[in-house]
C-alpha positions in Angstrom: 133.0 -37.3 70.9 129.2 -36.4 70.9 128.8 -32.5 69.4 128.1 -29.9 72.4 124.7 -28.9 71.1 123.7 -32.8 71.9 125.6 -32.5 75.3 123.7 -29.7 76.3 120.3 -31.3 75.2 120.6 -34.5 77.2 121.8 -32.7 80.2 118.6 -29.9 79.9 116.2 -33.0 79.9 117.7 -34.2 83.0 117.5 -30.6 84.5 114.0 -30.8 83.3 113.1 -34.3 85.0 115.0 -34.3 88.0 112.7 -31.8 90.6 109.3 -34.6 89.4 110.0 -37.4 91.5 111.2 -35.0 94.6 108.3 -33.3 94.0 106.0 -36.4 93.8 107.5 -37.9 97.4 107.1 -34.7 98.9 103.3 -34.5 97.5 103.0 -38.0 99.3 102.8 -40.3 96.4 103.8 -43.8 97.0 107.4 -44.1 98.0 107.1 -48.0 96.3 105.4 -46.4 92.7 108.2 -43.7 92.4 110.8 -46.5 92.8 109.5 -48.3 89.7 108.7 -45.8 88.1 112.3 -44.8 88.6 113.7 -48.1 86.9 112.3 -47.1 83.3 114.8 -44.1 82.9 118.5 -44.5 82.0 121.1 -44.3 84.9 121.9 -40.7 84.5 118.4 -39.6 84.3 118.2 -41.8 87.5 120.6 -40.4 89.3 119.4 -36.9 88.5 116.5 -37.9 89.8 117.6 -38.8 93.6 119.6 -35.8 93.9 117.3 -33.6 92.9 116.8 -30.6 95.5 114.8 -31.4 98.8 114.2 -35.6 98.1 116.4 -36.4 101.0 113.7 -33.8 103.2 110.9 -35.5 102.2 108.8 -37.5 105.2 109.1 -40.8 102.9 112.7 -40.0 101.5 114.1 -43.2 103.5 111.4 -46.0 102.8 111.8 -44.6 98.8 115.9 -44.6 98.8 116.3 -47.8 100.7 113.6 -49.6 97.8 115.7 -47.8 94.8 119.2 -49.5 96.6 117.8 -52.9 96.8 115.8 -52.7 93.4 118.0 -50.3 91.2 120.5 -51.2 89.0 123.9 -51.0 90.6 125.1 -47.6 90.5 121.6 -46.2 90.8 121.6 -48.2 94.0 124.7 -47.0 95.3 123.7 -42.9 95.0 120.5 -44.0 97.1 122.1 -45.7 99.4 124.5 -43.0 99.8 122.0 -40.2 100.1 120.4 -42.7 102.9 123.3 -41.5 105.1 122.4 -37.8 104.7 118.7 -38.4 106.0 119.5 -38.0 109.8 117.2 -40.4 111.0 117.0 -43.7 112.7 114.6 -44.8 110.1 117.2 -44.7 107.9 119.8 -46.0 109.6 117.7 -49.0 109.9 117.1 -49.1 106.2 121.1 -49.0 105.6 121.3 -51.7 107.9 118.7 -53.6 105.8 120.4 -53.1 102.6 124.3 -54.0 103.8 123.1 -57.3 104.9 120.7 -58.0 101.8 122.1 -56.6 98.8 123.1 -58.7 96.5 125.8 -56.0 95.0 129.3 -55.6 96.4 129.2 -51.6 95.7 126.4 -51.3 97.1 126.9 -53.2 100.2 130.2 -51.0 100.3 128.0 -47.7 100.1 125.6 -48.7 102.9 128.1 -49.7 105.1 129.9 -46.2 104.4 126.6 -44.4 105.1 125.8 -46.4 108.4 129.4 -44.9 109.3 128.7 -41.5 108.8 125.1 -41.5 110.9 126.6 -43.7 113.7 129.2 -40.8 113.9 126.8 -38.2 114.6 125.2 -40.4 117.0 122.2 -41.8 114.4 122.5 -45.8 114.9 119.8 -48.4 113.7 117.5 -50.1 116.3 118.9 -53.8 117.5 122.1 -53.8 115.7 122.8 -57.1 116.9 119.7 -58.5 115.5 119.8 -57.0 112.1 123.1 -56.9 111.1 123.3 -61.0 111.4 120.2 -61.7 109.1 120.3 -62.7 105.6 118.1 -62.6 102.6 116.7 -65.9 103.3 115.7 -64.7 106.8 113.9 -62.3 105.6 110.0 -63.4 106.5 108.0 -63.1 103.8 104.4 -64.9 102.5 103.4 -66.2 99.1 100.5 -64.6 97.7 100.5 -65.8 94.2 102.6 -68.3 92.4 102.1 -68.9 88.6 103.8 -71.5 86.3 105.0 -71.3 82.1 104.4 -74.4 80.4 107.5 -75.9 79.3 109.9 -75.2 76.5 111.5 -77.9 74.3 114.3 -78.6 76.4 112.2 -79.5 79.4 112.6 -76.1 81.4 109.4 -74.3 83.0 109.8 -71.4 85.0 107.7 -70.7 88.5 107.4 -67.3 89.7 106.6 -66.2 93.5 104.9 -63.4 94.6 105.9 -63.2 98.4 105.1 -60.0 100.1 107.2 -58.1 102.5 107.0 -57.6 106.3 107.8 -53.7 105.6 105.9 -53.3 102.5 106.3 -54.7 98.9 107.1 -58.1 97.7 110.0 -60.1 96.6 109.6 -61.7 92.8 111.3 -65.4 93.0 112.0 -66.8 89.8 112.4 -70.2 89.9 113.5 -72.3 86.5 113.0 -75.8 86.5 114.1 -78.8 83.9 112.7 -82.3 83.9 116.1 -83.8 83.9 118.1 -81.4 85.5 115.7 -80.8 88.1 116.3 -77.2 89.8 118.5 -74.9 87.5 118.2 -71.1 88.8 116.6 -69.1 91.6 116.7 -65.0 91.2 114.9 -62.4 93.1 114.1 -59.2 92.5 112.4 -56.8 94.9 109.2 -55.2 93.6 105.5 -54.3 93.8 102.0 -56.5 93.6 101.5 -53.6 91.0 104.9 -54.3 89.1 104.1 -58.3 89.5 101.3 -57.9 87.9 102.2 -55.7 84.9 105.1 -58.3 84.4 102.7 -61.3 85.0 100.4 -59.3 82.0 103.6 -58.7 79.7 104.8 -62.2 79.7 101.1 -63.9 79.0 100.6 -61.2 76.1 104.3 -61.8 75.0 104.1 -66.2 75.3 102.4 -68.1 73.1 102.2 -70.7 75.5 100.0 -70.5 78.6 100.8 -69.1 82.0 98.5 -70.9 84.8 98.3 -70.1 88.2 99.4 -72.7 91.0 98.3 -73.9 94.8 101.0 -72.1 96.7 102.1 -75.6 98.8 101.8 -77.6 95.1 104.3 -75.1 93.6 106.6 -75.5 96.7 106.0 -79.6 95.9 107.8 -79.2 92.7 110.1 -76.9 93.5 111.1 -79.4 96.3 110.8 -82.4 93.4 113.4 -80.5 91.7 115.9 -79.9 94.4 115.9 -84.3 94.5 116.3 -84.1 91.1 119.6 -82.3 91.2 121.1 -84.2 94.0 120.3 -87.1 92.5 121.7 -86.2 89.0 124.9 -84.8 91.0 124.0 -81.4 89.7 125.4 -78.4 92.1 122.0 -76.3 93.9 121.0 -72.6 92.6 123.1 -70.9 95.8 120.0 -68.4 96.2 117.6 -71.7 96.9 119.6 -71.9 99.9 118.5 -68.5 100.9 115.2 -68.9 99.8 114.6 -71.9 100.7 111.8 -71.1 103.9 109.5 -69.2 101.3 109.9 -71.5 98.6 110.6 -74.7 99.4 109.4 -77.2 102.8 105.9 -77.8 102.0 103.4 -79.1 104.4 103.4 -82.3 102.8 105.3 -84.0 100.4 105.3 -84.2 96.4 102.7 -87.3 96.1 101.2 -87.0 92.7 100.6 -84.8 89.7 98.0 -81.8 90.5 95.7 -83.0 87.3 95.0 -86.6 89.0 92.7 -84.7 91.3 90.4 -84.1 88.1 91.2 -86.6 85.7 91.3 -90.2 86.8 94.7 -92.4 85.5 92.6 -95.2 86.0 89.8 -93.9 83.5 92.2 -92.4 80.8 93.6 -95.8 80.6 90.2 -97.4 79.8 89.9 -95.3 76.6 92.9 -96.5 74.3 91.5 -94.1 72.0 93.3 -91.0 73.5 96.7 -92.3 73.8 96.1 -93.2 69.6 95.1 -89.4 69.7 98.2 -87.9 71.8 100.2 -86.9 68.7 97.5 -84.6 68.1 98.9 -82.6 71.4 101.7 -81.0 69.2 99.4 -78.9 67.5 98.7 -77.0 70.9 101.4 -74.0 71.4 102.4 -75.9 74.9 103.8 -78.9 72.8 104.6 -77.2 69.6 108.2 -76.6 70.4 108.9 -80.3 71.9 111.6 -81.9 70.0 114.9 -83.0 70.4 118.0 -80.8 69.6 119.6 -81.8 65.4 122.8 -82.4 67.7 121.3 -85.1 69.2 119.4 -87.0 65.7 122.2 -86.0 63.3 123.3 -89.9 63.3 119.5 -90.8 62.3 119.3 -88.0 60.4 122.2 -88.8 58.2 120.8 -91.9 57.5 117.3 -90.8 56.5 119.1 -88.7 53.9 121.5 -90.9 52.8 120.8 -92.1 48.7 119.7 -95.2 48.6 122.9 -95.6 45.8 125.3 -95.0 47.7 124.4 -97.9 50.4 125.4 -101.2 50.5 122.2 -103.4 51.1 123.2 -106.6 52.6 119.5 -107.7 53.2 115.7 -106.6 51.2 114.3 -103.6 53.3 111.9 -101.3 51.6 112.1 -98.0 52.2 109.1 -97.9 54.5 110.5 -100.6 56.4 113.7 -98.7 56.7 112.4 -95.2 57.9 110.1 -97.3 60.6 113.7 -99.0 61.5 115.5 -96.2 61.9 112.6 -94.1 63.9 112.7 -97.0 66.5 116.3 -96.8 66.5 116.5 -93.2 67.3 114.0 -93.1 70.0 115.0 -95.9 71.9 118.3 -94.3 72.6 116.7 -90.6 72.8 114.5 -91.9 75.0 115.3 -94.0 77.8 113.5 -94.4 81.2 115.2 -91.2 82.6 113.9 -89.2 79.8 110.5 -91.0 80.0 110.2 -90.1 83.2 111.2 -86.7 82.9 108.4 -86.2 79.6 105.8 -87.9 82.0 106.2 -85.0 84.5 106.3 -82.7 81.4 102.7 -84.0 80.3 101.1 -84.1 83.9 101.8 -80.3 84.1 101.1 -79.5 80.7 97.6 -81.5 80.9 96.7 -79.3 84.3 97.2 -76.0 81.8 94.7 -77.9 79.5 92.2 -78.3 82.4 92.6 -75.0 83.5 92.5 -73.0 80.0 89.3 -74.8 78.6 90.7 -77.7 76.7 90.0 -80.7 78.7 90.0 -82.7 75.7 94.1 -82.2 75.4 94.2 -82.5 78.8 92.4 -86.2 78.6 95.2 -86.9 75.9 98.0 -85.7 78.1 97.6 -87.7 80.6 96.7 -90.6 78.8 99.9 -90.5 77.0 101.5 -89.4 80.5 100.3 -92.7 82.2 101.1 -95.3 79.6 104.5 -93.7 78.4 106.3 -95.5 79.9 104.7 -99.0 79.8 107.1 -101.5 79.0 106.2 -101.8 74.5 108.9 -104.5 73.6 106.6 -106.5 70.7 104.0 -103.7 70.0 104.6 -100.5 68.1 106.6 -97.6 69.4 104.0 -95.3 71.8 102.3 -92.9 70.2 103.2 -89.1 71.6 106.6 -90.8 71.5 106.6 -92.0 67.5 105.3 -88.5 67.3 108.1 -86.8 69.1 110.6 -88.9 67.5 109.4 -88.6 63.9 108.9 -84.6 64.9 112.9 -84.6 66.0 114.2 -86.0 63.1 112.3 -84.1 60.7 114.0 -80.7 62.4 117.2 -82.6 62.1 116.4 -83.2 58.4 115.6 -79.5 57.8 118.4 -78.2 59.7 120.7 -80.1 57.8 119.5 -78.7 54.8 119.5 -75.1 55.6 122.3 -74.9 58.7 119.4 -73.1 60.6 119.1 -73.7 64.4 115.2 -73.6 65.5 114.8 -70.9 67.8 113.8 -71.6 71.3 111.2 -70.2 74.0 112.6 -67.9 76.7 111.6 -68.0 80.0 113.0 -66.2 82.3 112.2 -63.1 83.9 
């Protein structure tokens, strides 16, 4: 049990914090600003904050307390949307209504209902009940105003963040992670700011060693929609919040046709200089490709035999060790890659060339697609393709060192 001098301290800071954000939405600040600002204390400090004297009096006390319950962590959320049934007004019944039928929290849901109770019992009800109460998140209108795109990690997921702005102010954050093989693999939202977007769009470049590039808001929709196949056709169950999202992020006005980079750099050229697909294992020294390879669960059979002593084999035919090692590289990416996977690293190195273009390093992106366009050309007589030798030979060196130390290679986070 925590000594009472340290009691007492914690509970004079929240004392001394809790009139500041009253305070502030009285003054007239921006009811949106105090909310975030609002999500960088702890949840008492929080919740000290809302009831603090005269909030609930403040002109802007409803728009504020109805963008903490749908932004808040849960049981922040729930004292806002509990002090939204003391403000006797039919703004905010209307903003209780709003947060019952979009919350994506059971307690809160449960406190806005309770709320909506208690004003429709002293005769405060929202405006067009009927209409309101039957919406869902998905309903909700809202317009994209900027859509940026991660390159993509090792294990073929990107992530594709939307900034869609609200009818009533605000915007809504959709996070969208995508995999090459998988296709569409989570959808969150969050309800924010263009001010928060943009301080978490800043954070994640300064934080990625990759690059973050900014997409055409119908070409994001495109792949988003190109991922959605990809699941049904790989059996794989849909993100349940697509469904919900899906008139903001997904029906584009025309379908996926080809890669966004192909309206720069022509296929048809690239494939005239066989120079740059020679050059394409030179893309893994850029930080988008770096952390390409395959996981040591999946080359610990080639790996095994790359480290096996030559002593200890039985060799039924001449093979020199050279011979050998190219053997077994062939081996290993013929099964690690098959047309599926092809397929999947094309896509991969279509996007990852339109980063290239757009951060100053056409060069790379002249490689990427080169090796995107003749990846998966049919090599039966001729050696292994280059970006994939590359890849393969990358792979099973991992696999080799992880063998020897019992280290896992760390991977790149995405999400939001």
């Amino acid at each position: 049990m925590p000594e009472p001098g340290a009691r007492d301290h914690s509970a004079g800071r929240d004392e001394a914090l809790a009139p500041s954000i009253a305070t502030d939405l009285r003054d007239g600040r921006d009811p949106e600003d105090l909310a975030d600002a609002l999500q960088s204390l702890s949840d008492p400090e929080a919740i000290a904050q809302l009831r603090a004297p005269g909030l609930t009096e403040a002109p802007s006390a409803a728009p504020f307390l109805e963008r903490v319950a749908l932004s808040a962590r849960p049981p922040v959320a729930s004292v806002a949307a509990d002090l939204l049934g003391t403000v006797r007004h039919v703004e905010a019944a209307n903003a209780l209504d709003r947060v019952a039928s979009t919350s994506g929290d059971r307690a809160v849901k449960k406190a806005a209902r309770r709320s909506l109770y208690r004003l429709a019992s002293q005769g405060i009800k929202p405006e067009k009940v009927a209409e309101t109460t039957t919406a869902t998140v998905g309903s909700r209108a809202a317009t994209i105003y900027r859509v940026i795109a991660s390159a993509y990690d090792g294990s073929g997921s990107r992530a594709i963040w939307f900034g869609a702005e609200r009818p009533l102010g605000g915007i809504y954050l959709i996070a969208v992670m995508l995999n090459d093989l998988e296709g569409l693999v989570d959808v969150t939202v969050r309800d924010t700011t263009r001010k928060r977007f943009a301080e978490l769009e800043e954070s994640r470049r300064a934080q990625d060693p990759t690059a973050w590039v900014e997409l055409p808001h119908d070409y994001a929709k495109q792949l988003v929609q190109e991922a959605a196949s990809v699941s049904r056709e790989a059996h794989r169950p849909i993100p349940p919040a697509f469904v919900m999202w899906s008139d903001v992020i997904d029906n584009p006005d025309e379908p996926f046709g080809q890669a966004l980079i192909y309206r720069e750099i022509s296929a048809i050229e690239v494939r005239l200089h066989p120079t740059l697909v020679d050059e394409s294992p030179r893309l893994f020294e850029q930080p988008e490709i770096e952390p390409w390879f395959d996981p040591p669960s999946a080359t610990r059979r080639w790996v095994r035999q790359l480290t096996e002593s030559t002593a200890t084999r039985l060799i039924l035919t001449p093979e020199s060790p050279q011979d050998r090692q190219e053997r077994i590289i062939r081996e290993a990416a013929k099964e690690l890659y098959p047309p599926k996977v092809l397929k999947g690293l094309r896509r991969r190195l279509e996007e990852t060339a339109y980063i290239f273009q757009r951060t100053g390093r056409e060069v790379e992106a002249r490689r990427a697609v080169a090796a995107a366009v003749t990846i998966e050309d049919l090599r039966p007589l001729q050696p292994l393709h280059p970006f994939i030798r590359a890849l393969a030979v990358r792979s099973l060196m991992i696999g080799v060192e992880v063998e020897r130390s019992g280290a896992e290679p760390a991977r790149l986070a995405l999400a939001p």
